[in-house]
BAMIGU-605458 format. One record per residue (C-alpha): residue number from 1; x, y negated, z. Coordinates in Angstrom, 1 decimal. Layout:
BEGIN
+-----+--------+--------+--------+
!   n !     c1 !     c2 !     c3 !
+-----+--------+--------+--------+
! NUM !      X !      Y !      Z !
...
+-----+--------+--------+--------+
***
This chain:
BEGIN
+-----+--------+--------+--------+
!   n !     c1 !     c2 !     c3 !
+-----+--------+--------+--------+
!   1 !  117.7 !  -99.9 !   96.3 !
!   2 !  114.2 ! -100.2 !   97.8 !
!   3 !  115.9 ! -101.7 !  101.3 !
!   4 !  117.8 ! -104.3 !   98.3 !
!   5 !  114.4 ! -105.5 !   97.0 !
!   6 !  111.6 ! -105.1 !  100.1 !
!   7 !  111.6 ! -105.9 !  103.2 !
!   8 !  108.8 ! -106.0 !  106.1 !
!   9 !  105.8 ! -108.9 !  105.9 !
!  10 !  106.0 ! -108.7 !  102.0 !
!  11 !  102.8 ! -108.3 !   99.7 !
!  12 !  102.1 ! -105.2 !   98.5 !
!  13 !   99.1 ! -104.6 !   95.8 !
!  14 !   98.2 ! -101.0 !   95.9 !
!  15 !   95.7 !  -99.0 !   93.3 !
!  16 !   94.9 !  -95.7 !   93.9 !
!  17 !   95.7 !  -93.0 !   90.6 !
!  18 !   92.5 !  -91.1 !   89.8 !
!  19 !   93.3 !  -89.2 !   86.9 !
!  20 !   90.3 !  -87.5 !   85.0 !
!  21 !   90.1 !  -83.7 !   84.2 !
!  22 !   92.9 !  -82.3 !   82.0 !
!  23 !   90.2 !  -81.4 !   79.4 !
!  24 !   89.6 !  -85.3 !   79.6 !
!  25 !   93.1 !  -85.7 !   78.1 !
!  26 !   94.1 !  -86.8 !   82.4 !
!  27 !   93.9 !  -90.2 !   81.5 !
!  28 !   93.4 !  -92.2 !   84.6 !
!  29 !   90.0 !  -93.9 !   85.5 !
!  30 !   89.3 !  -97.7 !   86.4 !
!  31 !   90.7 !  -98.2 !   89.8 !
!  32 !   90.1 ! -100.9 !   92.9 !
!  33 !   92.9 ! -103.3 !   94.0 !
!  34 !   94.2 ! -103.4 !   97.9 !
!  35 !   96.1 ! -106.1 !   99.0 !
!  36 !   97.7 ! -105.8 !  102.0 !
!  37 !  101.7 ! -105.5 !  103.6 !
!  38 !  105.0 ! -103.9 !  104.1 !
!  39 !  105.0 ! -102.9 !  107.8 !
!  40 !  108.5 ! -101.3 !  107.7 !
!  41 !  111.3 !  -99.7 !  105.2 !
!  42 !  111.8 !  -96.6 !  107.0 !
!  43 !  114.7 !  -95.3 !  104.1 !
!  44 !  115.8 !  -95.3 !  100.5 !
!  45 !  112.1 !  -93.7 !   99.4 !
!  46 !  110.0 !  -93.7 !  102.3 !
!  47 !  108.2 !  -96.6 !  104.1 !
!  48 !  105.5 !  -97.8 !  106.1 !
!  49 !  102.3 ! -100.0 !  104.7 !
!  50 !   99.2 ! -102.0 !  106.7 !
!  51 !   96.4 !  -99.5 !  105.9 !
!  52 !   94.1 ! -102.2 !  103.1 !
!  53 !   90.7 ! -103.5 !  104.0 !
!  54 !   88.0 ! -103.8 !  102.4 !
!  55 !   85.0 ! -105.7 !  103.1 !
!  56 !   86.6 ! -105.8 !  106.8 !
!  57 !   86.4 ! -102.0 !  106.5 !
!  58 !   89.7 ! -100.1 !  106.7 !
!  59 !   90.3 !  -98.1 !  103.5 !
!  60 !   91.6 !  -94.4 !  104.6 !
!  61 !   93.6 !  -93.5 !  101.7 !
!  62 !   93.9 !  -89.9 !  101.1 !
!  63 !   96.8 !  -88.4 !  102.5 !
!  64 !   99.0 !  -87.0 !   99.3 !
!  65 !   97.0 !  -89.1 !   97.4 !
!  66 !   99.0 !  -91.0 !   94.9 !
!  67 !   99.4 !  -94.7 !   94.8 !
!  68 !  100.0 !  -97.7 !   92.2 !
!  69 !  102.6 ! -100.3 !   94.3 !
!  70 !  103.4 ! -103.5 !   93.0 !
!  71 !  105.7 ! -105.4 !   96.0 !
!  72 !  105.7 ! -109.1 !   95.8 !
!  73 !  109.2 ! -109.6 !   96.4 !
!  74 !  111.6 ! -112.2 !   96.6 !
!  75 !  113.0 ! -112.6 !   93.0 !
!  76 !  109.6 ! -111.3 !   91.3 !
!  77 !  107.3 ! -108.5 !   91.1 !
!  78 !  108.3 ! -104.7 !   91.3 !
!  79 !  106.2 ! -101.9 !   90.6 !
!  80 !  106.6 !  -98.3 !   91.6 !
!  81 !  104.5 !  -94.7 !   92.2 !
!  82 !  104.1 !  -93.6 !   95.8 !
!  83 !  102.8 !  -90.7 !   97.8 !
!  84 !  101.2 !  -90.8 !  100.9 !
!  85 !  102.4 !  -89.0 !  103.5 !
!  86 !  100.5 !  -89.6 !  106.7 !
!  87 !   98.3 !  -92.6 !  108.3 !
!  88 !   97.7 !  -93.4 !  111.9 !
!  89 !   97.6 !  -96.3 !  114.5 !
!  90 !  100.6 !  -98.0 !  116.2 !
!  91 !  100.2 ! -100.6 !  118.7 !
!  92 !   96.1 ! -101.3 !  117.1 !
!  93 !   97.8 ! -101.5 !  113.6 !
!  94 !   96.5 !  -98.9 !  111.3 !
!  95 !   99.6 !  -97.7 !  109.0 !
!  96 !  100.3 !  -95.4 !  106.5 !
!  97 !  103.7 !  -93.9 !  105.6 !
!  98 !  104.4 !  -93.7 !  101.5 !
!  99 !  107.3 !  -91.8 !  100.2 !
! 100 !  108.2 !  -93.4 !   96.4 !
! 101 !  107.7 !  -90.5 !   93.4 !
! 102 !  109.4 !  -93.0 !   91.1 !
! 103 !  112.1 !  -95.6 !   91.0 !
! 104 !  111.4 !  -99.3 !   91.2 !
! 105 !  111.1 ! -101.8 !   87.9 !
! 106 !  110.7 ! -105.4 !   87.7 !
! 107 !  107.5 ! -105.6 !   86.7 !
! 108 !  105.3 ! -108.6 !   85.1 !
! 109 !  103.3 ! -110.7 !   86.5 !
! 110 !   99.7 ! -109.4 !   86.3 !
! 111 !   95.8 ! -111.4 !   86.5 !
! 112 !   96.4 ! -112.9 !   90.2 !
! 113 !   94.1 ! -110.9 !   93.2 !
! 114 !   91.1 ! -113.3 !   94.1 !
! 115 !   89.9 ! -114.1 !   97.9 !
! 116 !   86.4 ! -114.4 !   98.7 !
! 117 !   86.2 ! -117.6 !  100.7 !
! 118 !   83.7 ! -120.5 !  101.4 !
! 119 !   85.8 ! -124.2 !  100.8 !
! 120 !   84.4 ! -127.5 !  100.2 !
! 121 !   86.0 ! -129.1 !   96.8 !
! 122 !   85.7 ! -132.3 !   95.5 !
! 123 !   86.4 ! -132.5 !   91.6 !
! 124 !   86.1 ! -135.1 !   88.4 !
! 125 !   87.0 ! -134.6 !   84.4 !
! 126 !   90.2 ! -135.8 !   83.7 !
! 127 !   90.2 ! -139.5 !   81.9 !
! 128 !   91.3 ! -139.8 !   77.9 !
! 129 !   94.7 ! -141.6 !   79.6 !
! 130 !   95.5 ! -138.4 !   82.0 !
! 131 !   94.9 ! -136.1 !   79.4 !
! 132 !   97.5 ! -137.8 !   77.4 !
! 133 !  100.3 ! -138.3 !   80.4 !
! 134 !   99.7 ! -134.4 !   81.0 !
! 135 !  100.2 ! -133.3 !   77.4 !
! 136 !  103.3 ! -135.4 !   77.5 !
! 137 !  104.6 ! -133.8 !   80.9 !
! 138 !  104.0 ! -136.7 !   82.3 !
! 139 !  102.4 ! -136.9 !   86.4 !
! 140 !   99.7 ! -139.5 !   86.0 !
! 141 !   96.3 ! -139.4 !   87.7 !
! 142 !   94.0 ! -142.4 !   88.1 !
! 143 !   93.0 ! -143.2 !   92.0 !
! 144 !   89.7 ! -144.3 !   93.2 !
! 145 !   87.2 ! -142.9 !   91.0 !
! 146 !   84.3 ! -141.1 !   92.6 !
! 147 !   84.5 ! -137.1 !   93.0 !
! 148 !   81.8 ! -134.5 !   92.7 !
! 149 !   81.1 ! -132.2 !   95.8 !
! 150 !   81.4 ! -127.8 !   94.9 !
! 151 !   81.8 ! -125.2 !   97.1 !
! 152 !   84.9 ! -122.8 !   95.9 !
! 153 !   83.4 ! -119.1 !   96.2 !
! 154 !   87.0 ! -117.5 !   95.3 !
! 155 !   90.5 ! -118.4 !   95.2 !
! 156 !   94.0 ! -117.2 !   94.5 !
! 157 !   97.3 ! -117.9 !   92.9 !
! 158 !   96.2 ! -118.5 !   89.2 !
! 159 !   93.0 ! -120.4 !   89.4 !
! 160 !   89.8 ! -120.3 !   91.5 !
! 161 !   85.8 ! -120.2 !   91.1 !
! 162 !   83.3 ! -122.4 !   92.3 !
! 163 !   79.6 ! -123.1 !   92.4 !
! 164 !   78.3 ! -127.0 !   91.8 !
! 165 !   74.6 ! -128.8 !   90.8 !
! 166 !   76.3 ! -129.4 !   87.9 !
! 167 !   77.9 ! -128.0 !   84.7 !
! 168 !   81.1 ! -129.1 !   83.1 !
! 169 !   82.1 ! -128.4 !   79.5 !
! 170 !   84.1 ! -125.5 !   79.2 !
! 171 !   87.5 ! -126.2 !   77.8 !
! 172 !   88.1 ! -129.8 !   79.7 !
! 173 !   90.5 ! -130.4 !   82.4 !
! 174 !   89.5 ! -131.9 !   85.7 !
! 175 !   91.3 ! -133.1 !   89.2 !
! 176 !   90.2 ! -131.3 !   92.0 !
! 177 !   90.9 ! -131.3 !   95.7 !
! 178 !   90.7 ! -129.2 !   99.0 !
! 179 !   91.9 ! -128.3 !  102.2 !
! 180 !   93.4 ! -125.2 !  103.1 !
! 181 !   94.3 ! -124.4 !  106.9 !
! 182 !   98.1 ! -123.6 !  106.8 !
! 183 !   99.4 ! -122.4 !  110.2 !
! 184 !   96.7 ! -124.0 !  111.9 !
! 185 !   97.4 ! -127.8 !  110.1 !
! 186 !   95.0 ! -128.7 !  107.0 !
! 187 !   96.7 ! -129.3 !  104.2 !
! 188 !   94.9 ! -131.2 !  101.6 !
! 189 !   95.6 ! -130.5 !   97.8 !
! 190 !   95.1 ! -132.0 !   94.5 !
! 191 !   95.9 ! -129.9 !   91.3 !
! 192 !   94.1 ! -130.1 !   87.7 !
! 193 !   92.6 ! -127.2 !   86.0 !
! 194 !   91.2 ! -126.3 !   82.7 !
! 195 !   87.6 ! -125.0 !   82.5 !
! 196 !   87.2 ! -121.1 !   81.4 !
! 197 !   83.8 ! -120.5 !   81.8 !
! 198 !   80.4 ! -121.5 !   83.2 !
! 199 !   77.0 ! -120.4 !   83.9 !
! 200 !   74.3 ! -120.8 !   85.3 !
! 201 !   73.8 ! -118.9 !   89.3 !
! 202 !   71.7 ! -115.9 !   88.4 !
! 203 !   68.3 ! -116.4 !   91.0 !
! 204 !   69.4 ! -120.3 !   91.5 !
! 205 !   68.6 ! -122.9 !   88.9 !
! 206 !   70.1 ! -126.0 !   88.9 !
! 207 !   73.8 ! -124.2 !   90.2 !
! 208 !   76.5 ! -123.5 !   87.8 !
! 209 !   79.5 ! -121.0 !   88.6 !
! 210 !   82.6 ! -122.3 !   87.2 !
! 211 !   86.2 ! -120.2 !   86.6 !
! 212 !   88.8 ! -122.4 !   86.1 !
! 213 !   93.3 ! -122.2 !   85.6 !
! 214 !   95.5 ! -124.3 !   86.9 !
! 215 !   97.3 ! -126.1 !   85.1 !
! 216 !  101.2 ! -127.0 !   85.4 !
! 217 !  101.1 ! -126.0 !   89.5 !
! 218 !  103.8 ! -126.7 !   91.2 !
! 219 !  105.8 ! -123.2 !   91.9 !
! 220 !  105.9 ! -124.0 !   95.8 !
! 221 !  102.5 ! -124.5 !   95.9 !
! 222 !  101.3 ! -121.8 !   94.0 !
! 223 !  103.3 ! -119.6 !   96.5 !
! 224 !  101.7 ! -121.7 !   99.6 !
! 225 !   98.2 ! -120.7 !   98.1 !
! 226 !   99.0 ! -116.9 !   97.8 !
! 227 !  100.5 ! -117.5 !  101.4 !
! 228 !   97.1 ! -118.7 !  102.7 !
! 229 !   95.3 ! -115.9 !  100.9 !
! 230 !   97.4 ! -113.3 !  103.0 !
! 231 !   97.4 ! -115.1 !  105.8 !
! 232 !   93.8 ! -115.2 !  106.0 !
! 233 !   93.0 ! -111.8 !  104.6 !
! 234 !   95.5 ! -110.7 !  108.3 !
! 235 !   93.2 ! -112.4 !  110.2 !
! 236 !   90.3 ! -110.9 !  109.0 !
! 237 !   92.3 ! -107.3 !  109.8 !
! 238 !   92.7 ! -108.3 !  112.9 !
! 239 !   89.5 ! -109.8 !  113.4 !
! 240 !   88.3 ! -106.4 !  112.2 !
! 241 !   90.3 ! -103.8 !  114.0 !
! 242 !   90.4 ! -105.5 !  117.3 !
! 243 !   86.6 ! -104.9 !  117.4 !
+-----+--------+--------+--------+
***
């Protein structure tokens, strides 16, 4: 089954289980994120992952440690319990070898893993008129009107964050745009959002960090987001262990 559902290149999210002591009740304790990729499927339960970074910083997971997988594959998410059975470097690629302590299960969609990144954004509040064509699933968005310059300070598949000179209300919708650099061609993009939260830039008065969703994106384009996000994040590995 595991050969059926991944396959080398794919997206793997990886938390390592910490449990607490047994006179804690073993429950297990808050645990980090990696994000990182299938390197090879060496059989039915064993298989080989890109050793996660963090901070540029290779994380040496423990070998027999256990591990949290969820595998971004082709018809969804699957999540699964692994152990680890060895690490080392082939060909400057840092791997380690997992074998799976439980069967694969379609699993749910969980809060989308956010990339640190510096990107110019241009963005304006949605007019009364746009509001209205999106609650009726309608695609209507007014050209021409001026934009407001932010810098987005995280991104992913769900929604980003950015930091502006100004606030806007939380709750609206606004039009923004950006560039991302797909396969070495910029590709500029235009999406609306809803405003979750803002505040003010702790030490920096006068800037306003802003979380906001996206709203209705395109299912392509959400994928060619969480592309550029991996993409990226394999440069920096390489970038990093080529050092």
């Amino acid at each position: 089954m595991l050969s059926e559902i991944v396959a080398a290149g794919q997206i793997v999210e990886m938390q390592e289980v910490k449990r607490a002591p047994e006179e804690e009740g073993g429950a297990e304790e808050e645990r980090k994120v990696y994000r990182t990729k299938v390197f090879d499927v060496l059989s039915e339960d064993q298989l080989e992952i890109m050793m996660p970074l963090e901070k540029g910083k290779l994380v040496l997971l423990q070998v027999d440690g256990e591990l949290d997988l969820c595998f971004y594959a082709e018809n969804g998410l699957y999540q699964c319990y692994a152990r680890v059975l060895d690490r080392y470097k082939s060909n400057n690629v840092y791997i380690v070898v997992v074998e799976l302590t439980s069967n694969l299960r379609k699993h749910q969609r969980r809060e989308f893993y956010r990339f640190g990144c510096a990107l110019d954004m241009d963005s304006r509040e949605l007019e009364k008129e746009e509001v209205t064509a999106l609650e009726q699933n309608q695609s209507y968005l007014m050209k021409g009107l001026p934009l407001k310059h932010s810098v987005i300070v995280d991104i992913s598949g769900g929604g980003l964050r950015f930091i502006a000179n100004y606030s806007y209300d939380v709750g609206i919708l606004i039009y923004c745009t950006y560039q991302l650099n797909i396969k070495g061609e910029l590709r500029e993009y235009g999406l609306v959002g809803k405003i979750l939260s803002v505040k003010e830039v702790e030490g920096k008065p006068g800037s306003f960090e802003h979380r906001l969703q996206y709203i209705n994106l395109d299912v392509d384009v959400r994928e060619e987001i969480i592309k550029y996000i991996f993409e990226e994040e394999r440069r920096q590995r390489h970038k990093a262990t080529s050092k």
